[in-house]
C-alpha positions in Angstrom: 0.0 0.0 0.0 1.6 3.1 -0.7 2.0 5.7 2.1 0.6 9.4 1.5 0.3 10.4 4.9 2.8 13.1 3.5 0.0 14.9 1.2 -2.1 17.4 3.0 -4.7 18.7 0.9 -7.0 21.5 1.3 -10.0 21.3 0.4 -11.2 25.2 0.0 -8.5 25.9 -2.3 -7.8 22.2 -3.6 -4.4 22.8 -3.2 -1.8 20.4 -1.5 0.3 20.9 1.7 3.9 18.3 1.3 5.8 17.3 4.3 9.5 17.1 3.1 12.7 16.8 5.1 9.9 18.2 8.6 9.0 21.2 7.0 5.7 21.8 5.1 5.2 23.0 1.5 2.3 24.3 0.8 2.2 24.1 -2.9 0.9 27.4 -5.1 -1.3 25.8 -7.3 -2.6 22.9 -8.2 -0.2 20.3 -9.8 -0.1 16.8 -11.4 2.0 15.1 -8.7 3.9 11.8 -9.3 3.3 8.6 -6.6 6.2 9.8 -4.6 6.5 13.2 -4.4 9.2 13.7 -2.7 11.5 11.3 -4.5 14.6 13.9 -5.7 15.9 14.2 -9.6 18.0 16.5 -11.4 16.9 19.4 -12.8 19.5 21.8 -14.9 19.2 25.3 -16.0 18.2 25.9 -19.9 20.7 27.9 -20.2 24.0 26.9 -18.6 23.8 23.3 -17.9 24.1 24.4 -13.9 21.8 21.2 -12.0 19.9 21.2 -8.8 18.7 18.5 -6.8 14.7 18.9 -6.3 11.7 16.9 -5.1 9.3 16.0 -7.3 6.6 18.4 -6.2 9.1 21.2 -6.9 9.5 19.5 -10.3 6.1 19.6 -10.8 6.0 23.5 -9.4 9.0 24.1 -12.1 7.5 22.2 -14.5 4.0 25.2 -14.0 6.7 28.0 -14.5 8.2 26.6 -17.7 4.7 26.2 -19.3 3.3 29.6 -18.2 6.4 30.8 -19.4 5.3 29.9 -23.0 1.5 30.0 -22.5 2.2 34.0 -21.1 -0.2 33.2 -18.0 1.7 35.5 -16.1 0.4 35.4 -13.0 0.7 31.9 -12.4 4.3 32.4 -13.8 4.7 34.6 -10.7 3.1 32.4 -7.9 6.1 29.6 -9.0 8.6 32.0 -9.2 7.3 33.4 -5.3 6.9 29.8 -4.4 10.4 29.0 -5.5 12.2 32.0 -3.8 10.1 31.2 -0.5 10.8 27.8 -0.2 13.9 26.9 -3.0 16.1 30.0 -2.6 19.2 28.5 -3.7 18.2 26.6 -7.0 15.9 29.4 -7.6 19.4 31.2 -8.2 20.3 28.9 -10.2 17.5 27.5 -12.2 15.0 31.0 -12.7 17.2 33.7 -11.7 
């Protein structure tokens, strides 16, 4: 059975609160998460090859930014880019900066 006693949701704003390394995320919008969210890749910059180590719900969160980078939605474009600064500081540096 697979454990998701780390997955808080929220059910006036439908979005999802992630216990990682006992701290919470709570996640700007709504995202497609993966089984394990908190499993860690690699993600590198566009640009300059630099890499981070992320969880997957930041992947996911990254993944938002990229998209509504291309589709212009701005605002939620914004909410990642808050999101990452509040909770990501350092690979924000590196990955959006």
């Amino acid at each position: 059975m697979i454990d998701l006693s780390y997955i808080i949701p929220d059910m006036k704003t439908n979005m999802k609160t992630i216990k990682y390394n006992n701290k919470e995320y709570k996640l700007p919008f709504a995202v497609a998460l993966p089984e394990d969210p908190t499993a860690t890749d690699v993600v590198k910059n566009r640009f300059n090859s630099e890499a981070c180590i992320l969880p997957a719900f930041a992947i996911a969160v990254y993944d938002v930014i990229m998209g509504s980078e291309m589709f212009q939605d701005w605002k939620s474009h914004r909410q990642g880019l808050d999101w990452f600064i509040k909770y990501f500081p350092r690979e924000y540096m590196v990955l959006l900066d």
